[in-house]
N, C-alpha and C positions, 0 to 999 in steps of 0.2 A: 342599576347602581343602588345599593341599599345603602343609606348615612347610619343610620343607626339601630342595634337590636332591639332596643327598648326604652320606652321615654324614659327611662333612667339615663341613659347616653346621650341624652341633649338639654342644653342649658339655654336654649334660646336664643344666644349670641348674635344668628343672621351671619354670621361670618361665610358662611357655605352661598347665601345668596348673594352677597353682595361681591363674592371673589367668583361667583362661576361666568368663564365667558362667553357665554350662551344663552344665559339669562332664563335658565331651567329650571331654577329652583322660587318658588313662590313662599313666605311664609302664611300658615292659614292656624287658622285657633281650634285645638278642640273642644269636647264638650265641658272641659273644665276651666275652659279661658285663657289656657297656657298656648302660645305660638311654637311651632315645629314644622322645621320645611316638610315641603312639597314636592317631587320631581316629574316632571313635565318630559316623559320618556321619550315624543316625538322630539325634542330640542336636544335633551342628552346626548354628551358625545363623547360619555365614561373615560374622560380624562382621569378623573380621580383626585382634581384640585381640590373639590370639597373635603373629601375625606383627609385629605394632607393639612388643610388648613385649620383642621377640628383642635381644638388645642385640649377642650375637654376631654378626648377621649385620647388624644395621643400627647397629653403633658405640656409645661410650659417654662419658661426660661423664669428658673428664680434670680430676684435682684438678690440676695444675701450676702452684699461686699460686706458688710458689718458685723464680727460675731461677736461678743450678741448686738443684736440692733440697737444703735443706741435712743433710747424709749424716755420718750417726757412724762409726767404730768404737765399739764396745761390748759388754762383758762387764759378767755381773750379781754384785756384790760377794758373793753367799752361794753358795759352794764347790757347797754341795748344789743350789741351785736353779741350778746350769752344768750340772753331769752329769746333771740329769734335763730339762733343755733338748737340744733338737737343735744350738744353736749358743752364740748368748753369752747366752740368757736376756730378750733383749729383750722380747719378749713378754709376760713373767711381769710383769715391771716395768711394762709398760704396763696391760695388764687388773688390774695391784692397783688402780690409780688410781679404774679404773672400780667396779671391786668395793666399793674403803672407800667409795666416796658413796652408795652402797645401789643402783648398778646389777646389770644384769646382763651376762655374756659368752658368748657363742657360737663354737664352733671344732671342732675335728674330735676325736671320739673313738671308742668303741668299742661296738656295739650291746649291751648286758647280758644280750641274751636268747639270744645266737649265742655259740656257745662257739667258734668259728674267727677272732672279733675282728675282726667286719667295720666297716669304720670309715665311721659317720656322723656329719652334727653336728649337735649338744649344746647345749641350752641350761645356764649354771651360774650358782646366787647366790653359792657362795660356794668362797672359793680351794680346799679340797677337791676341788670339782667341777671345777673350771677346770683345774685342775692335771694333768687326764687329757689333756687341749690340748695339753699341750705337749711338743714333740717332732714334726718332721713325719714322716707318715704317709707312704709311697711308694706312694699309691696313690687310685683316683677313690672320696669322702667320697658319700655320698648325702645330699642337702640336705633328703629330705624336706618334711616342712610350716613350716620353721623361717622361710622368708620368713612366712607368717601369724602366727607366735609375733612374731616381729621389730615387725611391726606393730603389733598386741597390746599390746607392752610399748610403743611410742613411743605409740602412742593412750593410756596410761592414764599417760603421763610422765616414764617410769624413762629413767635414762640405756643405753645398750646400746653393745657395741663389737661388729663381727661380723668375724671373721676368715677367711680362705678363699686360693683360688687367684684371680687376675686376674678369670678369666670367673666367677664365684661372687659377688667383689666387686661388679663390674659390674651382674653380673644383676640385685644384690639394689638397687642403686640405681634399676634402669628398671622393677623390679617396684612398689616404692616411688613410683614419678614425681613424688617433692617431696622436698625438701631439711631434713632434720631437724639442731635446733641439739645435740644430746643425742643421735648419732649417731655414733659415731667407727668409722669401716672401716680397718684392716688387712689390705695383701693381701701374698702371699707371692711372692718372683720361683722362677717356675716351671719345671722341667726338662721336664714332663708329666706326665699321670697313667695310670699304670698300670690294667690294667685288675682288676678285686675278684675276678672270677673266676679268674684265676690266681694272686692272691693266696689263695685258697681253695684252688687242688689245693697249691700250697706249704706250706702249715700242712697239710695231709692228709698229706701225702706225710711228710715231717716227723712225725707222727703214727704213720703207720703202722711207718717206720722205727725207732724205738724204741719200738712198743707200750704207748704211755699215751697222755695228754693234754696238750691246748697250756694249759699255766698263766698264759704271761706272753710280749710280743715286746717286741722293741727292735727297730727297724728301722735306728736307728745305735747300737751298744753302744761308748758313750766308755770308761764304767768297763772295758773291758779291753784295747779297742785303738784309743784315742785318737780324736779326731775327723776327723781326714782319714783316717785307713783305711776310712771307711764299710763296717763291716761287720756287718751283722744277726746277731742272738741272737733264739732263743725256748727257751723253758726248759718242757721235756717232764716231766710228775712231779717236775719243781723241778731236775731235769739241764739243765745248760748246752749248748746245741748252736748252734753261731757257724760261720758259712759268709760267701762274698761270693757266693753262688748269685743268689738274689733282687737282689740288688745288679748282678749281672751282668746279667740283665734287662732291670731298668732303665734300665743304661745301656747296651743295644742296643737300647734303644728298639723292639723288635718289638713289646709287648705293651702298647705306648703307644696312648691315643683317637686314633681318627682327627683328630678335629676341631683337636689340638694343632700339630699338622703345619702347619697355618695361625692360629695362634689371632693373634688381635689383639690381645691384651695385652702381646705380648712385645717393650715398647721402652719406654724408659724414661718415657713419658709413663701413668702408672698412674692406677688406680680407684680407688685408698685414698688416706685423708688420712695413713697412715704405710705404709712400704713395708719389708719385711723378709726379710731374703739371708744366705747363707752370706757370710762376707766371703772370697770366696777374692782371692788377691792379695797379703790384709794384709800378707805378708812385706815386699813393698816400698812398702807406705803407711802401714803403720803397723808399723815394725820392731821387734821384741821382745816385741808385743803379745799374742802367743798363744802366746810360750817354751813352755808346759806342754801344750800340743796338747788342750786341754778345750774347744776353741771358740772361737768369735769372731761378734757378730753385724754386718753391714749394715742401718744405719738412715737410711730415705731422710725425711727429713718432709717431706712435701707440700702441706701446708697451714697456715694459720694457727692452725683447732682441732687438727690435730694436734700443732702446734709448742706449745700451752697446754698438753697433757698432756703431752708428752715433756719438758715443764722441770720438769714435778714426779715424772716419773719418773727423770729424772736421779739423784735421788740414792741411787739404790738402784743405780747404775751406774758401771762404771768406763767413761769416755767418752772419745773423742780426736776433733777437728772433722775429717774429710776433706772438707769442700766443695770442691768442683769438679774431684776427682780423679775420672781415667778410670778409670774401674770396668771391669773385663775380663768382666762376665756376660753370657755370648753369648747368653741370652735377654732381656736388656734392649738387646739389638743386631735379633734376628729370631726366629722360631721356630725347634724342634726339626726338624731334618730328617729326612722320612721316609727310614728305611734301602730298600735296594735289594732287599731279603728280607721286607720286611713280610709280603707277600700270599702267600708263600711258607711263613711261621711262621705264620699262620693257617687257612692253607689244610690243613699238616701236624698242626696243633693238631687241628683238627674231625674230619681223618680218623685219628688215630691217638694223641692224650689227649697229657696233659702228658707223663708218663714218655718220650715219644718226642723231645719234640722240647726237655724239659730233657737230653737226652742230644747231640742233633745241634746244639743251638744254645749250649748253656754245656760241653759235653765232660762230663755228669753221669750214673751209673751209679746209679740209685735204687736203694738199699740195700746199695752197694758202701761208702759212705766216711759212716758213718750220723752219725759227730760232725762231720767235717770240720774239729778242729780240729790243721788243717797245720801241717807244719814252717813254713811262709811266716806263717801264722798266729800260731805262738810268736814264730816273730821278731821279731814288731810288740812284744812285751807289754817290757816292762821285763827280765825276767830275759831275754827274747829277746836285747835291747839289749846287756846283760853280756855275755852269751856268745859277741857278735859284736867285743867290743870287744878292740883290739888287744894292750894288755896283759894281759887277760884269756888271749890265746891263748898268748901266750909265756911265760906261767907254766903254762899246763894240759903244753904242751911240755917246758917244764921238768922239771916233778915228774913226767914217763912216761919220763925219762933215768933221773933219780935212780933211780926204779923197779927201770928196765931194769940198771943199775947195779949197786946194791946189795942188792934185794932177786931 
């Protein structure tokens, strides 16, 4: 039984192991940190479930009752629950719904047993637990056995929302193969996912540099330099240490899954009954809406059960209708395009560790610049702001005359 021609035709999902009934297929990592089954040919008994149940490579049920989807802006009215959101809070607003009715919520968070903060997802009863969800993650969640919890709780009648990336969403629906009314998915629009293993020499590296340990990450820290600077923090022995290293990354896409490079999610016909985005753009769809730079989320609803909890989550939201405004998310247009050095940053990766090639590919000197936090860094922050602003400079001006003057 062959699942797939090329790690470009698998997404990681586990769907294949956790639907085959024989227990053949193992998930194992390769040497790039990425998970991809295994077949255990003595156990194989080429039914051919995995291959049927692959949603990546054989498509997936769009929700699109709504044409066009009807699409918010929205920010979450409690200050605190923005800044510990990744965007405007939509999220939190939604999974409350699920929560007060005595359901449960699934999403991505952080294994308790790994002190490096390897992030899988989580089943939570209650918003304590949920509350680790939020914020996304810039990097590939391991789904572990969460599709059989999923099940679990729909078989004994709890309500559940699952939250995830497109191919996650997807998956858990064709692993599923029936349509539950006590099911609400939320999927996220996607840049791609990075890979955990170099999210791991990051937090080491990071570690080693300042001789303690990783207490705490933000993969976008609002509270210090606003939401469009996307810039990561992780707090060593409770020191603040804020870079765009990781950030940079990301978006050279070098250390991105193969299988994103083509993912078939990336167009505006999605897996979730609610869809959920950075809202970049807002400036001109919805002007004034994000003055304080704390956020702003894209809320697509897709469905009719989605559109029944998003009116009662409405009120915990500051809301503005964009229906049928052109959205500028180039992955609801096509996927992430493979850069022209992918095979080049892995190939330098294997033969010679991150140190080498976080140096040739982000210009980083491990253990040169151990906080990184830059002049260009200051600048973002508020007193940054002062100190760049123009009356500000011609009084600093001023008072080095006077100086030179009189004293």
């Amino acid at each position: 039984m062959e699942l797939f021609k090329d790690k470009e035709h698998c997404c990681g999902c586990r769907v294949c192991e956790q639907i085959c009934p024989q227990s053949a297929i193992t998930m194992q990592m390769d040497e790039c940190g990425f998970l991809y089954p295994m077949i255990d040919s003595q156990k194989c008994i080429d039914c051919g479930l995995c291959l049927k149940k692959c949603s990546f490579q054989n498509g997936y049920k769009k929700r699109k009752e709504f044409e066009p989807a009807r699409s918010y802006a929205a920010r979450h009215k409690e200050m605190g629950t923005m800044m510990k959101s990744r965007s405007g809070g939509a999220f939190t607003a939604v999974s409350d719904q699920i929560l007060m009715s005595g359901g449960v919520v699934y999403g991505a968070g952080y294994d308790s047993e790994d002190r490096l903060f390897r992030v899988i997802h989580k089943r939570a009863e209650t918003q304590e637990q949920r509350n680790e969800f939020r914020g996304s993650k810039y990097v590939q969640s391991d789904l572990g056995d969460v599709f059989c919890q999923i099940k679990k709780d729909l078989a004994a009648g709890k309500s559940v929302l699952f939250s995830g990336t497109g191919c996650q969403v997807g998956a858990l629906h064709t692993y599923l193969g029936k349509e539950y009314d006590q099911l609400l998915t939320v999927d996220i629009v996607c840049h791609g996912v990075p890979s955990p293993k170099i999210w791991e020499d990051f937090l080491k590296m990071r570690e080693q540099e300042n001789g303690g340990i990783i207490t705490s990450v933000d993969f976008r820290d609002k509270v210090h330099y606003g939401w469009k600077a996307h810039r990561e923090t992780v707090w060593v022995n409770e020191k603040r240490i804020s870079s765009r290293l990781y950030s940079k990354l990301f978006y050279l896409d070098v250390a991105t899954r193969p299988s994103c490079f083509r993912c078939i999610y990336a167009n505006k016909n999605r897996p979730g009954d609610i869809t959920i985005a950075d809202f970049w753009g807002h400036e001109d769809a919805v002007p004034g809406f994000n003055a304080d730079n704390k956020g702003v989320s894209l809320v697509m609803v897709n469905t009719q059960k989605g559109y029944d909890i998003w009116e009662k989550a409405e009120k915990d939201m500051e809301i503005i209708d964009c229906t049928g405004y052109p959205f500028r998310h180039t992955n609801m247009k096509r996927p992430t395009k493979r850069p022209d050095n992918y095979e080049e940053f892995w190939e330098d990766y294997q033969q010679f560790g991150f140190d080498f090639v976080i140096k040739k590919y982000c210009d980083y000197e491990v253990g040169t610049k151990a906080q990184e936090i830059s002049k260009k860094a200051e600048n973002q922050t508020f007193f940054g702001i002062i100190k760049r602003n123009k009356y500000y400079l011609k009084l600093k001006a001023l008072l080095k005359n006077v100086k030179k003057r009189f004293f």
